[in-house]
One Martini backbone bead per residue (centre of mass of N, CA, C, O) as a GRO file, in nm:
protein
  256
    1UNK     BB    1   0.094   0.039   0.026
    2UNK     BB    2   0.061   0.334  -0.019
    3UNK     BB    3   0.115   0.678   0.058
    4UNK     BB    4  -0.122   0.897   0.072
    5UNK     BB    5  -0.306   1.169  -0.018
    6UNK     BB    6  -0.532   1.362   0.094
    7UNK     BB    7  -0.831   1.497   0.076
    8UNK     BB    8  -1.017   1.765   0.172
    9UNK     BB    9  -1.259   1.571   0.248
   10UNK     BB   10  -1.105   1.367   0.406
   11UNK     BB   11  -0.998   1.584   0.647
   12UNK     BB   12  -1.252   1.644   0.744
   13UNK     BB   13  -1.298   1.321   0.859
   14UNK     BB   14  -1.058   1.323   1.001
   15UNK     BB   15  -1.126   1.568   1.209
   16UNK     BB   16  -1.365   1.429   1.313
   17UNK     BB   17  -1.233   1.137   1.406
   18UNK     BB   18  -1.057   1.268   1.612
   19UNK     BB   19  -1.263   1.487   1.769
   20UNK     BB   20  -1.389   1.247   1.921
   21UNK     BB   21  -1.200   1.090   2.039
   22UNK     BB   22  -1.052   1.327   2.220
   23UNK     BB   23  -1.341   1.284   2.326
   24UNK     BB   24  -1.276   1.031   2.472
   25UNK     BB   25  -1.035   1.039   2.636
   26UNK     BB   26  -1.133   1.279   2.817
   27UNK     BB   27  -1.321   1.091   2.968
   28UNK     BB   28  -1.158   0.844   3.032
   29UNK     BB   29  -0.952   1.011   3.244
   30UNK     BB   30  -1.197   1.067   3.425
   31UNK     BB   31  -1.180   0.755   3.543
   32UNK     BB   32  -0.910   0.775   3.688
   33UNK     BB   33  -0.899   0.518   3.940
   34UNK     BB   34  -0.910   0.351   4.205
   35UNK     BB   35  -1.075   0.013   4.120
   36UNK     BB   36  -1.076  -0.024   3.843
   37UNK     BB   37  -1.142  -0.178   3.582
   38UNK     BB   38  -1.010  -0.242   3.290
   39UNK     BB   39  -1.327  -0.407   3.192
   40UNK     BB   40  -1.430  -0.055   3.255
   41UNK     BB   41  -1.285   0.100   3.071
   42UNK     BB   42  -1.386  -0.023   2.825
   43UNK     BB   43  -1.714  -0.016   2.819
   44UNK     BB   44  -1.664   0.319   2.833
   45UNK     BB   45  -1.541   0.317   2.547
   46UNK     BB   46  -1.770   0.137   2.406
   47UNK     BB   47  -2.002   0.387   2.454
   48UNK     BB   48  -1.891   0.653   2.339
   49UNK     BB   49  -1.837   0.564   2.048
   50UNK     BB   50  -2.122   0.506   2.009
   51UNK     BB   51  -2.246   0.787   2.084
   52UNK     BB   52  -2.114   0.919   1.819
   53UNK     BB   53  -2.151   0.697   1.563
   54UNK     BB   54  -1.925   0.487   1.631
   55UNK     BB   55  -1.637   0.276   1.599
   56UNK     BB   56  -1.419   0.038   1.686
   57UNK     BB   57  -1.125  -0.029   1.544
   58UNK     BB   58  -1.003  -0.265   1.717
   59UNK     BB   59  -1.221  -0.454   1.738
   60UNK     BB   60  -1.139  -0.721   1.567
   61UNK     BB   61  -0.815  -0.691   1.493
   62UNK     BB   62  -0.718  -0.948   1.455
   63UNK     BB   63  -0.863  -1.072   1.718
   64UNK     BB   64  -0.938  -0.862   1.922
   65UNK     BB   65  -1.125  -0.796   2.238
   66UNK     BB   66  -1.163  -0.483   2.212
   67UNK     BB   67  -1.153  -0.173   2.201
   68UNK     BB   68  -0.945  -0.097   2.423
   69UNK     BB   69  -0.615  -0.049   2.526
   70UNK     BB   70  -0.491  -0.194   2.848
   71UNK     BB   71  -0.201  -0.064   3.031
   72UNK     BB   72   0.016  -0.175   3.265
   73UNK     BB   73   0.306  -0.046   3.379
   74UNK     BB   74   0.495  -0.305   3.169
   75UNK     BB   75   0.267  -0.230   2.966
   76UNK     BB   76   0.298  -0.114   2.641
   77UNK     BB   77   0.070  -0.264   2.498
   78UNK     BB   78  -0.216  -0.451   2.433
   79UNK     BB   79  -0.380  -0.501   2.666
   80UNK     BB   80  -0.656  -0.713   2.811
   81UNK     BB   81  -0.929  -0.679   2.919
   82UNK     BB   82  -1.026  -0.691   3.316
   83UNK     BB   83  -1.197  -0.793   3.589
   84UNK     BB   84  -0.938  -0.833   3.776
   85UNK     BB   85  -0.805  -0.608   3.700
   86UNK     BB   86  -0.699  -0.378   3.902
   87UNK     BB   87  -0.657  -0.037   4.007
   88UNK     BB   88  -0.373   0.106   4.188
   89UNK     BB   89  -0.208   0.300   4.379
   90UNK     BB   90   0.051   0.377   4.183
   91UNK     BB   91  -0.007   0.343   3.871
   92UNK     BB   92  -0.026   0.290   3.546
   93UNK     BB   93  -0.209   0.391   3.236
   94UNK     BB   94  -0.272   0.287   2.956
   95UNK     BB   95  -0.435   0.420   2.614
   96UNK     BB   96  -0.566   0.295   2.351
   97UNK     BB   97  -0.740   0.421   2.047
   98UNK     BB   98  -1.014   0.412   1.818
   99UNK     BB   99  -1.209   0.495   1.523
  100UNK     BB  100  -1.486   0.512   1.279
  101UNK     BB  101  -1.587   0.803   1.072
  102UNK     BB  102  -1.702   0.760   0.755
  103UNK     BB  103  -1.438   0.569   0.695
  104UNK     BB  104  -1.275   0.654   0.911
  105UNK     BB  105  -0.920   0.679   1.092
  106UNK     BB  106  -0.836   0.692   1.434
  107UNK     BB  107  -0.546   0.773   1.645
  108UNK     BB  108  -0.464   0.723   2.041
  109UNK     BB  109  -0.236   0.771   2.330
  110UNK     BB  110  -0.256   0.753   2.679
  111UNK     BB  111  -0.089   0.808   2.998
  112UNK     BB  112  -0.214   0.735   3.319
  113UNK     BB  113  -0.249   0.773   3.651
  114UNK     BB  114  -0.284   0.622   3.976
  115UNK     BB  115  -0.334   0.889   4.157
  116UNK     BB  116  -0.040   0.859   4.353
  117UNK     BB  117   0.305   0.868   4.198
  118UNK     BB  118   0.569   0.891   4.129
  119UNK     BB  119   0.837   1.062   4.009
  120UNK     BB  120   0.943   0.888   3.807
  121UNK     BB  121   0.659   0.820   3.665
  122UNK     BB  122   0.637   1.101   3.572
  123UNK     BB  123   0.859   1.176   3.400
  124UNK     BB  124   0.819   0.968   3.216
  125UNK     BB  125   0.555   1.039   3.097
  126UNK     BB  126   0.634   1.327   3.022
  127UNK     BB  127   0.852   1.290   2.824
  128UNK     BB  128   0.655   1.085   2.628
  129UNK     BB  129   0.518   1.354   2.522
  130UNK     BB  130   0.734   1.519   2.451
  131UNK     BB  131   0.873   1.386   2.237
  132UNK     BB  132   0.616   1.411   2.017
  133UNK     BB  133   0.669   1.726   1.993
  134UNK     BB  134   0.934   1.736   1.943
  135UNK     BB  135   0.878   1.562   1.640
  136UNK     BB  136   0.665   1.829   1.549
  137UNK     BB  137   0.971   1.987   1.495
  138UNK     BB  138   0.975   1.805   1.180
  139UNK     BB  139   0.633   1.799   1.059
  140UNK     BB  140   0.710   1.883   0.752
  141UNK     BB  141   0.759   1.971   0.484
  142UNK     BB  142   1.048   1.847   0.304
  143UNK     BB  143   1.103   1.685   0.528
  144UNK     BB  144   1.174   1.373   0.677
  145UNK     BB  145   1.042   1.093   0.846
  146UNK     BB  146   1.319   1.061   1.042
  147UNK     BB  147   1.324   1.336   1.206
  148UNK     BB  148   1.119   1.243   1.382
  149UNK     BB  149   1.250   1.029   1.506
  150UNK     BB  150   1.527   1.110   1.602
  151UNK     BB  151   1.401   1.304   1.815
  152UNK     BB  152   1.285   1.156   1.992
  153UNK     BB  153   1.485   0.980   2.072
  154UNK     BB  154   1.719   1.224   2.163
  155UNK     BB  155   1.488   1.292   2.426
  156UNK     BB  156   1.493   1.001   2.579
  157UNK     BB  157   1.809   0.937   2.564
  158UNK     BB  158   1.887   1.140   2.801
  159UNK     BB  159   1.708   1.012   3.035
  160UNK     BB  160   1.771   0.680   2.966
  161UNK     BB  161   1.588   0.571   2.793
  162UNK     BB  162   1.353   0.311   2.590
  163UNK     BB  163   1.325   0.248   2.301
  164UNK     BB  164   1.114   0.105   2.124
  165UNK     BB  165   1.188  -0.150   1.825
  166UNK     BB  166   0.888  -0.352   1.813
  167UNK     BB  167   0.735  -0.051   1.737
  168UNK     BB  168   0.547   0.139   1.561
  169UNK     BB  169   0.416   0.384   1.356
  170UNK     BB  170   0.145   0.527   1.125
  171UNK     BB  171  -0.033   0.498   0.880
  172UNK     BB  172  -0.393   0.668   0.784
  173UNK     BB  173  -0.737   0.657   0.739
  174UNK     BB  174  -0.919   0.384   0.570
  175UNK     BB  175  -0.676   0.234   0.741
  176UNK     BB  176  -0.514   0.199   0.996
  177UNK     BB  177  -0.276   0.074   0.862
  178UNK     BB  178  -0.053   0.231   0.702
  179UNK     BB  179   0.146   0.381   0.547
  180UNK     BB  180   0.385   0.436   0.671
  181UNK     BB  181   0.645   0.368   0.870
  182UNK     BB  182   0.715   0.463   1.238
  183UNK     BB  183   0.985   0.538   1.416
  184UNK     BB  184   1.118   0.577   1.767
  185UNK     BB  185   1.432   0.587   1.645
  186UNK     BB  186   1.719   0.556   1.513
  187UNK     BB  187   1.811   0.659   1.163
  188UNK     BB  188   2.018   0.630   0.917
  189UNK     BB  189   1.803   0.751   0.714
  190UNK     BB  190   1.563   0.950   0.562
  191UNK     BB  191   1.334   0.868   0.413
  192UNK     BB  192   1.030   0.999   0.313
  193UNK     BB  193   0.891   1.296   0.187
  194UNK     BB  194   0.692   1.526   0.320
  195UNK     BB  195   0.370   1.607   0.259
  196UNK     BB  196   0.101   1.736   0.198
  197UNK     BB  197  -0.214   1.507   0.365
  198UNK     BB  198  -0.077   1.342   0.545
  199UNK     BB  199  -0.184   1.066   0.774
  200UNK     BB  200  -0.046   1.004   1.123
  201UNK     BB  201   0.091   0.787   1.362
  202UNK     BB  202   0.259   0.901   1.655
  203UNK     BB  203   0.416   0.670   1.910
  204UNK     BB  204   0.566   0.676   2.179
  205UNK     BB  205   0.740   0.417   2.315
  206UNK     BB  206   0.888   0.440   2.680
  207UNK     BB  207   1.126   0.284   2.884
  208UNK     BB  208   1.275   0.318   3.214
  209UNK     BB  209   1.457   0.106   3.090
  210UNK     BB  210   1.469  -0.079   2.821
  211UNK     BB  211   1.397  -0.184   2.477
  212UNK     BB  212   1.291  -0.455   2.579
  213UNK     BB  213   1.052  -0.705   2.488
  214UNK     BB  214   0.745  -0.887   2.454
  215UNK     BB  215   0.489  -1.167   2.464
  216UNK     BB  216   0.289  -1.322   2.569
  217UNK     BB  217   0.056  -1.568   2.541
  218UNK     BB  218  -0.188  -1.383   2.383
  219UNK     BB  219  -0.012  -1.242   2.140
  220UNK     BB  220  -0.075  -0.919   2.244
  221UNK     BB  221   0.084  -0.854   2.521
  222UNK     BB  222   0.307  -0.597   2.588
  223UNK     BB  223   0.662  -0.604   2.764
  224UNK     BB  224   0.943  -0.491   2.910
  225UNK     BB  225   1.157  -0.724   2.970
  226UNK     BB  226   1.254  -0.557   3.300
  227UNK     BB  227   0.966  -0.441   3.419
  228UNK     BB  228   0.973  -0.186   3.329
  229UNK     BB  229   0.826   0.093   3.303
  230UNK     BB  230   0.561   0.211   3.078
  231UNK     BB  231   0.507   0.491   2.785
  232UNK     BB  232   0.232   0.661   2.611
  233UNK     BB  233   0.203   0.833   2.297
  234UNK     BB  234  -0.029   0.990   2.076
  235UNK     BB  235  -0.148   1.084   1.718
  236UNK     BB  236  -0.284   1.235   1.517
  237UNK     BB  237  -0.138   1.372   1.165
  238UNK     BB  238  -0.082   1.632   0.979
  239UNK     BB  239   0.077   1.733   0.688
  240UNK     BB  240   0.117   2.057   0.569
  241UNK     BB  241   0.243   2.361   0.464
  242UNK     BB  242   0.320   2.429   0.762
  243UNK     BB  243   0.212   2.303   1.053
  244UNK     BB  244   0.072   2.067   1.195
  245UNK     BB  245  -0.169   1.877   1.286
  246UNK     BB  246  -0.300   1.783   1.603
  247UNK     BB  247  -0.637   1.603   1.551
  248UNK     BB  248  -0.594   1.442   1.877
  249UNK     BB  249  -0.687   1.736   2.015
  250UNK     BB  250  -0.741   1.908   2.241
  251UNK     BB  251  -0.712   2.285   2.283
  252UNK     BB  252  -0.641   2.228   2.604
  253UNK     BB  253  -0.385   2.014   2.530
  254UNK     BB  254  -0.152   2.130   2.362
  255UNK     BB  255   0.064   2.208   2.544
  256UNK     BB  256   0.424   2.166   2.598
   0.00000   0.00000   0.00000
């Protein structure tokens, strides 16, 4: 599958379904606290996204059992929603959705405590947000698409994290994932020319251990290799004749 470049009506349903995520996300941020299961994050997650008459696009998305991938502590992406699994005080929890608004789809992922949380583990969240923004002083029309990769590494690699090397970002669009592949690590090439119209789901993943993760037995969840807590930072991004756009920002969030 080529690299896409959205037409104006395409852009127009792009921001329209980022920004019903962007407002599913701000819910669902609210509702963390401890004591709540998993599998309660999750069915709060698919009843905002069909209220607002939109799908959630990661259910059933290769055999994906949840609308929402609810990740803990150690756990990097795709956690599998549980009545067990309950968050308590000083928890991190990733939260990645997606949804599909008239045949398009949006994709973003945050990382929230669980109560009051350490130093450690707040500076960890900060960082891995602050780097997706790094990243966003690159992701301009004529420079290269890894010039975003670079960046992001070598903010997070300053604090000594571990930048996931075996999940990258990617195109998006009429499909969750679409061309090309974005790594949040350094790269050597210089990859494809940015153009405007595309649009591209941006998020690094990053533990304050190494970089080396697992897959456990459900062949979903992904985590840490060395146990160290991970955090996620997601959005979906317009690269435009100016500045990126990102789309699923609501305006209250978008300070660096």
């Amino acid at each position: 599958m080529a690299v896409t470049i959205k037409s104006k009506r395409e852009i127009e349903l792009m921001r329209e379904s980022c920004r019903i995520l962007a407002e599913v996300h701000a819910q669902l941020g609210e509702a963390i606290k401890p004591g709540i299961s998993t599998w309660d994050i999750n069915a709060l997650g698919d009843k905002l996204i069909r209220s607002y008459g939109c799908v959630p696009n990661f259910l059933n998305y290769n055999g994906y059992p949840a609308s929402i991938c609810v990740s803990v502590n150690d756990e990097v992406v795709h956690g599998i929603p549980s009545r067990e699994r309950v968050l308590k005080e000083g928890d991190i929890v990733s939260l990645d959705a997606g949804l599909i608004y008239k045949g398009y789809h949006s994709d973003a992922a945050r990382t929230h405590p669980v109560g009051r949380i350490s130093s450690k583990a707040e500076r960890l969240i900060a960082v891995t947000r602050q780097s997706f923004f790094e990243g966003m002083k690159y992701a301009l029309a004529g420079n290269h698409l890894y010039d975003i990769s670079n960046a992001i590494d070598a903010f997070c690699t300053r604090y000594g994290y571990g930048v996931v090397r075996d999940l990258v970002g990617h195109g998006i669009g009429t499909h969750l994932h679409e061309e090309p592949q974005i790594p949040n690590f350094r790269q050597w090439r210089k990859g494809i020319r940015l153009r405007p119209g595309m649009t591209l789901a941006i998020e690094p993943m990053i533990n304050m251990g190494g970089y080396r993760v697992r897959w456990l037995e459900d062949e979903w969840t992904v985590v840490t290799q060395d146990g160290s807590l991970s955090a996620h930072y997601e959005n979906t991004v317009l690269i435009t004749e100016g500045k990126p756009e990102i789309l699923t920002l609501l305006p209250e969030d978008s300070g660096t």
